[in-house]
C-alpha atoms as one frame of an Amber mdcrd trajectory, in Angstrom:
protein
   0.000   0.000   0.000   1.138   3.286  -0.619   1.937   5.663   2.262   1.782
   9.755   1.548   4.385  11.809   1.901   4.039  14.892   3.811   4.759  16.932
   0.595   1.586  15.740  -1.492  -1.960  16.596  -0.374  -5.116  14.761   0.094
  -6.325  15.801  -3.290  -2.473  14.984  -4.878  -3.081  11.228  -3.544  -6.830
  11.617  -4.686  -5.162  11.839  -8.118  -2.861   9.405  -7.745  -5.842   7.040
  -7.478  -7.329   8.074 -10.525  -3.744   8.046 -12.117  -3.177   4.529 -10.759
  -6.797   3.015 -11.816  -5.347   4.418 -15.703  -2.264   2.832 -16.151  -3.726
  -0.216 -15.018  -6.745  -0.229 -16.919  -6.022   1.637 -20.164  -2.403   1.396
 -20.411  -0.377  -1.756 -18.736  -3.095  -4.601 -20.961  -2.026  -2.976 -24.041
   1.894  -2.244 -23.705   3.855  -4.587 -24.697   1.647  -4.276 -28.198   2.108
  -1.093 -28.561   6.178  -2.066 -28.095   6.092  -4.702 -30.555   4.560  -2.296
 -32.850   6.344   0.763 -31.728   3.276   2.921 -31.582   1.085   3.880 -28.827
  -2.815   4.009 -29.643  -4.295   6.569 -30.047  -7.395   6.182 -28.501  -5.186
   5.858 -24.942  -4.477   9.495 -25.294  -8.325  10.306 -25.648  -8.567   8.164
 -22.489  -6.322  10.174 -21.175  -7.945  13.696 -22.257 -11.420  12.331 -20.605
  -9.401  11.413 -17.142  -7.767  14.867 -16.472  -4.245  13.216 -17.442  -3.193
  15.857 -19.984  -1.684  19.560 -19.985  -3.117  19.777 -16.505  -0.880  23.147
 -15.587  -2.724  24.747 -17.936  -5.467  27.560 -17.702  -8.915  25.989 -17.561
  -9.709  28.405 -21.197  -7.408  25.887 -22.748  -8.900  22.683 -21.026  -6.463
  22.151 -18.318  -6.692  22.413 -14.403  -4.226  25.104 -13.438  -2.879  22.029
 -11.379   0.709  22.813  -9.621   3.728  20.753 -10.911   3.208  18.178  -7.988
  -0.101  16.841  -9.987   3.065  16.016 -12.545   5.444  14.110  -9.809   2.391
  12.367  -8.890   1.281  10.996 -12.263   5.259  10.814 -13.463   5.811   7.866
 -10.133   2.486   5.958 -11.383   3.368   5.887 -15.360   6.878   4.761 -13.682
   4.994   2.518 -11.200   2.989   1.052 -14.257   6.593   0.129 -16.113   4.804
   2.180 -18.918   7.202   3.812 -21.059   4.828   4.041 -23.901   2.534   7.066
 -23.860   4.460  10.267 -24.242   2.081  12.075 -21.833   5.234  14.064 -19.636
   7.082  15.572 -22.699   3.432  16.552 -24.383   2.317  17.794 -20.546   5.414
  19.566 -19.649   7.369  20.110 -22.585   5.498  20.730 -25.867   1.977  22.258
 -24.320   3.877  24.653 -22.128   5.906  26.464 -25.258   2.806  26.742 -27.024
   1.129  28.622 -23.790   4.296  30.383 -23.150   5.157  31.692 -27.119   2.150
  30.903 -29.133  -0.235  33.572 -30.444  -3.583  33.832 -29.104  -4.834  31.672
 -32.318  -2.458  28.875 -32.011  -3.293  28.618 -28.161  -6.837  28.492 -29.145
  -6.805  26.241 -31.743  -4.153  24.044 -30.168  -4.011  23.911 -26.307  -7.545
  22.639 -26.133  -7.626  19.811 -28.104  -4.355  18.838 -26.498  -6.208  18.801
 -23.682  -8.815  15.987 -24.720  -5.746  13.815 -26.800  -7.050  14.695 -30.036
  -3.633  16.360 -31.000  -0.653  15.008 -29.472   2.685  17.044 -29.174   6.079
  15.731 -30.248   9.555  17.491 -30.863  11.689  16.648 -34.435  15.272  17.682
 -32.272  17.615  14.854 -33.303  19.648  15.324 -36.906  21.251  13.255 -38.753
  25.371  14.273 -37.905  24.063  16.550 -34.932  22.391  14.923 -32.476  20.080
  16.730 -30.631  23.106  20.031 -30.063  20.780  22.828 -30.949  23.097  25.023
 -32.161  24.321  22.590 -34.866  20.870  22.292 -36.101  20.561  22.425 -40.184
  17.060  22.268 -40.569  15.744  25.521 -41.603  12.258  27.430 -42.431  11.542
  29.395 -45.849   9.119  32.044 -46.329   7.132  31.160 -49.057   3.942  33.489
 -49.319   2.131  33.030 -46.323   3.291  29.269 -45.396   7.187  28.112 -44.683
   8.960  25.077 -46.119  10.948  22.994 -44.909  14.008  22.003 -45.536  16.178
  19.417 -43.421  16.426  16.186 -41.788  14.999  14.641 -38.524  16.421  11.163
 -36.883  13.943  10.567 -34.058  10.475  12.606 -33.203   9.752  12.152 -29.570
   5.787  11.290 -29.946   5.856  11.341 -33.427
């Protein structure tokens, strides 16, 4: 059984619960599929949207909770608990949703944060380059201006959540 720790609250261990019940019902059955077929499903991060699992921190206009970062720790130790290393929900919680609040425009939060929210978009990150790695500065991939749109132009090894 689980024993809190002084930092967590009641309603942090309420979560964990619901966290807990998750992995075990909607994730831990179906992972070692989604390994063998090196794709997560992605009616899981739907699941997920419905349960309160995703971009929690976020301002209820966007769909999430305004939950503090300890919601995180607490759902970070039950993927871990679950052996899950599947579902991409921490870099799409605390990596990809948080840019977007922090340096999108009003219009990309709008038509972005929400539905991040529910799992119908998922975030990833294209760092990794062929001959690079994932050093930033040596990056080669670059964006043209092409009328209103940019292209492309470069080379991606891995995209986390792709």
């Amino acid at each position: 059984m689980h024993k809190p720790r002084a930092i967590f609250s009641e309603e942090h261990e309420m979560f964990r619960q619901t966290c807990r019940r998750f992995y075990e019902k909607e994730v831990v059955p179906y992972h070692d599929q989604w390994e063998e077929d090196g794709q997560v499903s992605r009616e899981v991060w739907l699941k997920a949207g419905e349960a309160g699992l995703l971009c929690m921190s976020l301002p209820e206009a966007y769909g999430g909770a305004e939950a503090d970062f300890l919601f995180t720790v607490v759902q970070a130790e039950e993927q871990t608990r679950a052996g899950a290393s599947g579902p991409g929900f921490m870099l799409h919680n605390e990596i990809v949703a948080p840019y977007i609040f922090k340096y999108g425009n009003d219009e990309q939060k709008q038509r972005w944060l929400p539905r991040m929210a529910k799992g119908e978009l998922i975030g990833a990150i294209a760092m990794t380059e062929p001959g690079t790695g994932s050093d930033l500065q040596a990056v080669k991939t670059h964006a043209r201006r092409e009328g209103d749109h940019y292209i492309l132009n470069g080379q991606k090894t891995f995209i986390t959540n792709g």
